[in-house]
TIVO-2410 file (N, C-alpha, C; in nm, 3 decimals):
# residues 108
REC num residu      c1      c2      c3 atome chaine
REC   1      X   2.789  -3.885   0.108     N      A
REC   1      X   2.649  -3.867   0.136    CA      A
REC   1      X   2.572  -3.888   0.006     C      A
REC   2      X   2.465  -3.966  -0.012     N      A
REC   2      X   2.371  -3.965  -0.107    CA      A
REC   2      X   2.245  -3.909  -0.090     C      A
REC   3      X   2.214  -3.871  -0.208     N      A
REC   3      X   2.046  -3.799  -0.204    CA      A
REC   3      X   1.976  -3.834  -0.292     C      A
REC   4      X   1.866  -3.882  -0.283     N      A
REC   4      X   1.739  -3.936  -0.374    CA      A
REC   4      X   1.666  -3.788  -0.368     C      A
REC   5      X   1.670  -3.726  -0.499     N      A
REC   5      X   1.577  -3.582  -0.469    CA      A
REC   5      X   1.454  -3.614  -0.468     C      A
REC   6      X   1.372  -3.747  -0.548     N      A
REC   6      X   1.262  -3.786  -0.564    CA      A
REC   6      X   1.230  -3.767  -0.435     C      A
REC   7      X   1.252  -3.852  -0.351     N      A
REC   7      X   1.177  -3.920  -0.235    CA      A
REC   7      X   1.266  -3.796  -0.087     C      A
REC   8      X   1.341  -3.732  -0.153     N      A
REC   8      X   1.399  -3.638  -0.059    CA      A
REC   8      X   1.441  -3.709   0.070     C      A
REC   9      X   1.521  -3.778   0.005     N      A
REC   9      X   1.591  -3.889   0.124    CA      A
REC   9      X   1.766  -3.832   0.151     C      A
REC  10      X   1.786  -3.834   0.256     N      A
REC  10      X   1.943  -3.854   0.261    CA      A
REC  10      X   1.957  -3.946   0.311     C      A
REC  11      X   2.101  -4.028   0.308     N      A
REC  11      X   2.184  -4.088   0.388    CA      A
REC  11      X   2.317  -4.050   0.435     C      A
REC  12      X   2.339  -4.074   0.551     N      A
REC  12      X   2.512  -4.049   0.578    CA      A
REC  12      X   2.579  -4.162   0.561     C      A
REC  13      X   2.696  -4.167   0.455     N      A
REC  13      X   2.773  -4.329   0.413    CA      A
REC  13      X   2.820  -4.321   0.576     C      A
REC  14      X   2.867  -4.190   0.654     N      A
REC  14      X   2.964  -4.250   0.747    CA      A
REC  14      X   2.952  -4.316   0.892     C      A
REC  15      X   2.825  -4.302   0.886     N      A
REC  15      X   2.738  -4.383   0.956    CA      A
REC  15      X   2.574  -4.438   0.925     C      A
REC  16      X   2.517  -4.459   0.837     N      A
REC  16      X   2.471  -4.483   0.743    CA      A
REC  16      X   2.296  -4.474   0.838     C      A
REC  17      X   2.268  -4.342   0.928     N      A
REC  17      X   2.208  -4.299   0.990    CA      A
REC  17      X   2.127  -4.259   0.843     C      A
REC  18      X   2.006  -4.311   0.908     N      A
REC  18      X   1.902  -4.207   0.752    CA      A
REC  18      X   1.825  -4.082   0.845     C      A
REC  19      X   1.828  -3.988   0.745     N      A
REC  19      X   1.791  -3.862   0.759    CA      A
REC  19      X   1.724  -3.823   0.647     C      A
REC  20      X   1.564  -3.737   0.707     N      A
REC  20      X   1.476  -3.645   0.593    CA      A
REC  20      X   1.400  -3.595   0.641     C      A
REC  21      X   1.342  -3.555   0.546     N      A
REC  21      X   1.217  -3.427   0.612    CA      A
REC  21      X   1.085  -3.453   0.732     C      A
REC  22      X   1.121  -3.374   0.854     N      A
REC  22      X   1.066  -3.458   0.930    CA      A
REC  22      X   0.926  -3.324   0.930     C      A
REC  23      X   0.811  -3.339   0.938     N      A
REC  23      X   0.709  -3.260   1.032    CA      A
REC  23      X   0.676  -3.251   1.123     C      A
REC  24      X   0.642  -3.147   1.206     N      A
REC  24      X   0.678  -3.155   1.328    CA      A
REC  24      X   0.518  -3.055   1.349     C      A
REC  25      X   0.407  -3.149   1.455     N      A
REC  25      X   0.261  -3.103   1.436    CA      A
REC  25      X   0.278  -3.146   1.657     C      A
REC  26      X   0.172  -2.964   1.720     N      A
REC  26      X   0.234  -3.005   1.845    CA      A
REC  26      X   0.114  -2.903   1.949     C      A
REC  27      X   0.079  -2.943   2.025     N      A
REC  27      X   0.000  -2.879   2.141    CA      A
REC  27      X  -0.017  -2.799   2.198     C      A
REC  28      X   0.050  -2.684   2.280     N      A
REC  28      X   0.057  -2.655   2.422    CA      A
REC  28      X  -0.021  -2.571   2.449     C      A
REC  29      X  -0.006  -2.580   2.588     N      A
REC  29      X  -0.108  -2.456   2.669    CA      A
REC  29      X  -0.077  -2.313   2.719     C      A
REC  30      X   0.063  -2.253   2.649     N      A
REC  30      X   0.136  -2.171   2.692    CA      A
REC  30      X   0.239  -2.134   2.599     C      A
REC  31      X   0.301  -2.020   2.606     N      A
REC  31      X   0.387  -1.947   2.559    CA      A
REC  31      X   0.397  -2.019   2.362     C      A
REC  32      X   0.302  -1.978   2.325     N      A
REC  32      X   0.328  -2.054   2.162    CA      A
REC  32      X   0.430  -1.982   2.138     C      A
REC  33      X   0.440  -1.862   2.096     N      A
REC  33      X   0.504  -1.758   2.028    CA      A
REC  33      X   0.646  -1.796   2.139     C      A
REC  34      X   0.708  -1.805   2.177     N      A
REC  34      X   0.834  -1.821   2.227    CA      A
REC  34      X   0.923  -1.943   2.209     C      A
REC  35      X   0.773  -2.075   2.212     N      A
REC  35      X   0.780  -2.191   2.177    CA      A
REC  35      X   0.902  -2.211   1.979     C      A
REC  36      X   0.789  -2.141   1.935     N      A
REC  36      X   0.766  -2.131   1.767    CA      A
REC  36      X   0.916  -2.058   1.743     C      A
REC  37      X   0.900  -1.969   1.785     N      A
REC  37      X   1.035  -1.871   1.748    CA      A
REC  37      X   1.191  -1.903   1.771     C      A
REC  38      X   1.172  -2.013   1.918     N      A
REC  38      X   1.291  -2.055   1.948    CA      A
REC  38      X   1.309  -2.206   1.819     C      A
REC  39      X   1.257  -2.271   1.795     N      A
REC  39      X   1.256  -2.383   1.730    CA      A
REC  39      X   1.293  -2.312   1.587     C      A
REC  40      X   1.263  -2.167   1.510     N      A
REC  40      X   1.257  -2.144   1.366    CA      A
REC  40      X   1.418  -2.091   1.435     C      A
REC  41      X   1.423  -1.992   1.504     N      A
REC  41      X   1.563  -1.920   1.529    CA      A
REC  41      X   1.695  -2.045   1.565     C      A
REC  42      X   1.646  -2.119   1.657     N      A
REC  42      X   1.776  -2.160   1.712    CA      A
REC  42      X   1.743  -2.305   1.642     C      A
REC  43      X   1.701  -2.398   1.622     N      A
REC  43      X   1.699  -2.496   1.585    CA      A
REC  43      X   1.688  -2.558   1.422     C      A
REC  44      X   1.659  -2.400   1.326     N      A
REC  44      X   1.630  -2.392   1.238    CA      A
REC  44      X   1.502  -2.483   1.156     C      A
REC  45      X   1.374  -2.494   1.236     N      A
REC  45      X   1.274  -2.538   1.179    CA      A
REC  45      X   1.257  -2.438   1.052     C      A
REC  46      X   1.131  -2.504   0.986     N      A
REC  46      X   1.093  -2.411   0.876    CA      A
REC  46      X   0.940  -2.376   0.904     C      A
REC  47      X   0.834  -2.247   0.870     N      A
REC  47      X   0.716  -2.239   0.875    CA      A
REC  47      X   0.619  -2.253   0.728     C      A
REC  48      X   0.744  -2.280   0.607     N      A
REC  48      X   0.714  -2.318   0.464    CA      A
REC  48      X   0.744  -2.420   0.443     C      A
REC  49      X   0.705  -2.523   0.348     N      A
REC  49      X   0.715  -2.602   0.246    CA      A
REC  49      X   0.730  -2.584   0.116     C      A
REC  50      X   0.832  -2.605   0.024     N      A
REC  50      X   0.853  -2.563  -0.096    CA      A
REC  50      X   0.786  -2.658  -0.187     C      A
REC  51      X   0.706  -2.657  -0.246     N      A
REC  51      X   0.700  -2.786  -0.374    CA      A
REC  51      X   0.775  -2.782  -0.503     C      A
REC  52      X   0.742  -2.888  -0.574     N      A
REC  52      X   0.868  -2.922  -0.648    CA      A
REC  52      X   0.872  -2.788  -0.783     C      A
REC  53      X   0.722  -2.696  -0.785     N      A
REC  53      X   0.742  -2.620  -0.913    CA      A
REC  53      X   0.793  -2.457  -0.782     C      A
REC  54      X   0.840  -2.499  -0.655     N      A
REC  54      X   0.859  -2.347  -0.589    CA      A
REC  54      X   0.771  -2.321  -0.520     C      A
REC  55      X   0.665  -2.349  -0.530     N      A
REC  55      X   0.558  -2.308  -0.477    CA      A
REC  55      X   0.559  -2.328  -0.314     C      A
REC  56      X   0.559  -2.187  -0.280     N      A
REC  56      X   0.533  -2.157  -0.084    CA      A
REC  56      X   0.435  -2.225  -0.019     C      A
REC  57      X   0.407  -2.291   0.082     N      A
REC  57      X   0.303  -2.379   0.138    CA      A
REC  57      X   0.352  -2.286   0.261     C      A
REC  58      X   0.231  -2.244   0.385     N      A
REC  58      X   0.275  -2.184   0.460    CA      A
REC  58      X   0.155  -2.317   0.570     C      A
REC  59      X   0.291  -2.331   0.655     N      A
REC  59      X   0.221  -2.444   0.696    CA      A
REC  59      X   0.150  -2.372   0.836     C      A
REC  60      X   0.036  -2.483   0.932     N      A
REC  60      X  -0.073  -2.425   1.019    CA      A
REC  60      X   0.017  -2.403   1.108     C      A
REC  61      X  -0.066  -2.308   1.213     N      A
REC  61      X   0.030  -2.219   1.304    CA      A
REC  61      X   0.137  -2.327   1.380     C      A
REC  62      X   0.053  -2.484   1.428     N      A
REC  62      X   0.146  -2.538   1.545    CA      A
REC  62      X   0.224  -2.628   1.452     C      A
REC  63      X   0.258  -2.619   1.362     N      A
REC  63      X   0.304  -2.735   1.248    CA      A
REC  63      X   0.409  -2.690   1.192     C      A
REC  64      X   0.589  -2.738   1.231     N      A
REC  64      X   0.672  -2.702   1.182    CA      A
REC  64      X   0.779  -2.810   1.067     C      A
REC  65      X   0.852  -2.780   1.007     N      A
REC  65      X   0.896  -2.815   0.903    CA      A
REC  65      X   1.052  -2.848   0.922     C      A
REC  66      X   1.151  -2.936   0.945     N      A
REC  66      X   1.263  -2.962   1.020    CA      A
REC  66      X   1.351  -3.065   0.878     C      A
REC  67      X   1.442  -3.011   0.809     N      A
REC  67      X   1.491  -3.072   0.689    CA      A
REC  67      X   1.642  -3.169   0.749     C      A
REC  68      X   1.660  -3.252   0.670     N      A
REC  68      X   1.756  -3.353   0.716    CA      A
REC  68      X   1.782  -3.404   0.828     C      A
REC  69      X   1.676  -3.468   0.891     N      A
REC  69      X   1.710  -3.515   1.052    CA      A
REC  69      X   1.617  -3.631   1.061     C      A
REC  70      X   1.589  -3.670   1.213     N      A
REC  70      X   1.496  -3.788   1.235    CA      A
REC  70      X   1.388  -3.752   1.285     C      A
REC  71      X   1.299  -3.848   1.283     N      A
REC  71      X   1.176  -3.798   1.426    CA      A
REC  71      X   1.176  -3.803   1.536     C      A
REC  72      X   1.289  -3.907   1.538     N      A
REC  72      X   1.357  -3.866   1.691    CA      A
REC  72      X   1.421  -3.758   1.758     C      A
REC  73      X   1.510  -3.699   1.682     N      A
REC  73      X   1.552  -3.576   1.680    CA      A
REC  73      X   1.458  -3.485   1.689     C      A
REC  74      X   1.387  -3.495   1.637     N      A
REC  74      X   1.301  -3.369   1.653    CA      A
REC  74      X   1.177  -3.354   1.739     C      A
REC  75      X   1.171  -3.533   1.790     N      A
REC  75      X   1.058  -3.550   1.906    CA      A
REC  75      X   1.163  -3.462   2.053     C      A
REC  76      X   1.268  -3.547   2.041     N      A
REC  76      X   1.365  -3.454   2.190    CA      A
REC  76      X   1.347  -3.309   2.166     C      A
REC  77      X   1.375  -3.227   2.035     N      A
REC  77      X   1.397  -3.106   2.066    CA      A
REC  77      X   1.275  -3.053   2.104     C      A
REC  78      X   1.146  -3.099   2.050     N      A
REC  78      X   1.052  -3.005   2.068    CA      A
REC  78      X   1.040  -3.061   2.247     C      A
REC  79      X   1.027  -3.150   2.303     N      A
REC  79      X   1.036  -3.166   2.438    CA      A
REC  79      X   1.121  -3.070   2.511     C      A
REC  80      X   1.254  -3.077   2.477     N      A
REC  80      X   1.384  -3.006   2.510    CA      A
REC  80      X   1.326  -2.857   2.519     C      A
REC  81      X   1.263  -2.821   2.438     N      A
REC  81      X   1.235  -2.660   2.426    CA      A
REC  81      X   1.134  -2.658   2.511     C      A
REC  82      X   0.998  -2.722   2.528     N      A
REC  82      X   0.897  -2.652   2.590    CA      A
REC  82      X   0.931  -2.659   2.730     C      A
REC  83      X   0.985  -2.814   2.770     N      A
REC  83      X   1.079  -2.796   2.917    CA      A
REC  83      X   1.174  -2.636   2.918     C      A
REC  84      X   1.243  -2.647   2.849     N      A
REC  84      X   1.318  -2.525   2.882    CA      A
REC  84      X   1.259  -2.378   2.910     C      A
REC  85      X   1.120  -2.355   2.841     N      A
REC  85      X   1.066  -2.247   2.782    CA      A
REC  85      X   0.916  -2.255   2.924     C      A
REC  86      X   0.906  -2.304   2.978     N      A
REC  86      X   0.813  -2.373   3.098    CA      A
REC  86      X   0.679  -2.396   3.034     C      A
REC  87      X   0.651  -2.464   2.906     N      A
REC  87      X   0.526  -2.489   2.813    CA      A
REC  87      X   0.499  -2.590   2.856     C      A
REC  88      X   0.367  -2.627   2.859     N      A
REC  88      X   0.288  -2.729   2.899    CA      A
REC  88      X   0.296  -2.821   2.727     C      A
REC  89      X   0.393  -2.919   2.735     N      A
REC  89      X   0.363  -2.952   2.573    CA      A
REC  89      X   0.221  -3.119   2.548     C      A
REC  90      X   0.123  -3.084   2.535     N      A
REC  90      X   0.016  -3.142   2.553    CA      A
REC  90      X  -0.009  -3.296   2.424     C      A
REC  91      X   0.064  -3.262   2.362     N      A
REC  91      X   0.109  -3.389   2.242    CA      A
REC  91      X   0.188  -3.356   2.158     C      A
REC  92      X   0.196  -3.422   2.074     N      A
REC  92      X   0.268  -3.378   1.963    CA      A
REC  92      X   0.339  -3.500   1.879     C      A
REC  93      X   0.334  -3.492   1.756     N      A
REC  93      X   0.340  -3.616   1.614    CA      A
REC  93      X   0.443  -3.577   1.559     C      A
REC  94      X   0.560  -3.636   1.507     N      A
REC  94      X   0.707  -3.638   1.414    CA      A
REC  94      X   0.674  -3.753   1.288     C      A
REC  95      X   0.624  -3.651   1.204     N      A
REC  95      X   0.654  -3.789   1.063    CA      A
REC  95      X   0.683  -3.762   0.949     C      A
REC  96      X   0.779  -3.848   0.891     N      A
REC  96      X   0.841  -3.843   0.778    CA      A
REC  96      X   0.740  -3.754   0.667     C      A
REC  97      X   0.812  -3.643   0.631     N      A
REC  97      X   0.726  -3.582   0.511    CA      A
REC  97      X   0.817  -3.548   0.362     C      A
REC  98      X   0.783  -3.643   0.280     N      A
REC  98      X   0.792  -3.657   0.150    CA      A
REC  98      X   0.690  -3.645   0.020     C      A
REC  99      X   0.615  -3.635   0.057     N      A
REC  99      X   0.506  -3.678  -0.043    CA      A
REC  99      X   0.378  -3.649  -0.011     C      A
REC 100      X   0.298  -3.511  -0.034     N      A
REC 100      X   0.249  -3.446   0.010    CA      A
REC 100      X   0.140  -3.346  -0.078     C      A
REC 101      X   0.052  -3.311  -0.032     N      A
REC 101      X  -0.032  -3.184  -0.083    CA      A
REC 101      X  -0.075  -3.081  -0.022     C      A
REC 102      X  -0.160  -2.970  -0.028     N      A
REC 102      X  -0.139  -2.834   0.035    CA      A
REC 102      X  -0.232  -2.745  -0.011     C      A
REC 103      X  -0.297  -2.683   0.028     N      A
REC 103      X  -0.355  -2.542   0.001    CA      A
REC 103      X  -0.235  -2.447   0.073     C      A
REC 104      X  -0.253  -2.378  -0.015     N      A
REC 104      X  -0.093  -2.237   0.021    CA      A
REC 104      X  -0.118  -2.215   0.140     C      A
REC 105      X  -0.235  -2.168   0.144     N      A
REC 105      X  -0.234  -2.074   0.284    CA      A
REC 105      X  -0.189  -1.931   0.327     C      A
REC 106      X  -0.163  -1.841   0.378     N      A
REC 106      X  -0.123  -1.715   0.394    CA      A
REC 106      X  -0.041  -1.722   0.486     C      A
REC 107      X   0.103  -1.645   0.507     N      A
REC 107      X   0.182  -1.632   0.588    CA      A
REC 107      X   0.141  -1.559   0.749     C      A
REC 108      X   0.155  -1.576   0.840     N      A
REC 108      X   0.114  -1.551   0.998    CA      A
REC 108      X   0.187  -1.418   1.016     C      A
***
């Protein structure tokens, strides 16, 4: 496996699938809090962003944080969950996040 820490890239040599930090920004009309909790608990999203001196970024309530994967991956799960969870999921955006800025924000 290689890692570019710059650009916070992985690759897998053993199938040479690329994987990185995906964001995960999303809609619904129902059950947030069950939505949110199942995705940080079981799927291991994140609700922080670290920057490069440490610094906590606490990202907006519907906006989650998903490390080493695709946007594909993480377009199915969030589908996968609100189907499962009976959420109306009303949109929702997967994109590569590397390179970035932030006001902290306060934890929820």
């Amino acid at each position: 496996m290689l890692v570019d820490n710059k650009n916070l890239l992985t690759i897998n040599t053993n199938n040479m699938e690329r994987t990185y930090n995906v964001l995960l920004t999303y809609d619904i009309d129902s059950r947030h809090t069950e939505v949110r909790n199942t995705l940080i608990e079981e799927y291991g999203f994140k609700d922080i962003i670290i920057g490069n001196n440490g610094t906590r970024c606490y990202l907006p309530n519907t906006t989650l944080l998903k490390r080493n994967t695709t946007k594909e991956d993480v377009h199915n799960i969030i589908k996968n969950v609100c189907k499962m969870l009976n959420a109306n999921l009303k949109r929702t955006i997967s994109s590569e996040c590397s390179n970035w800025i932030a006001l902290q924000g306060e934890k929820f």
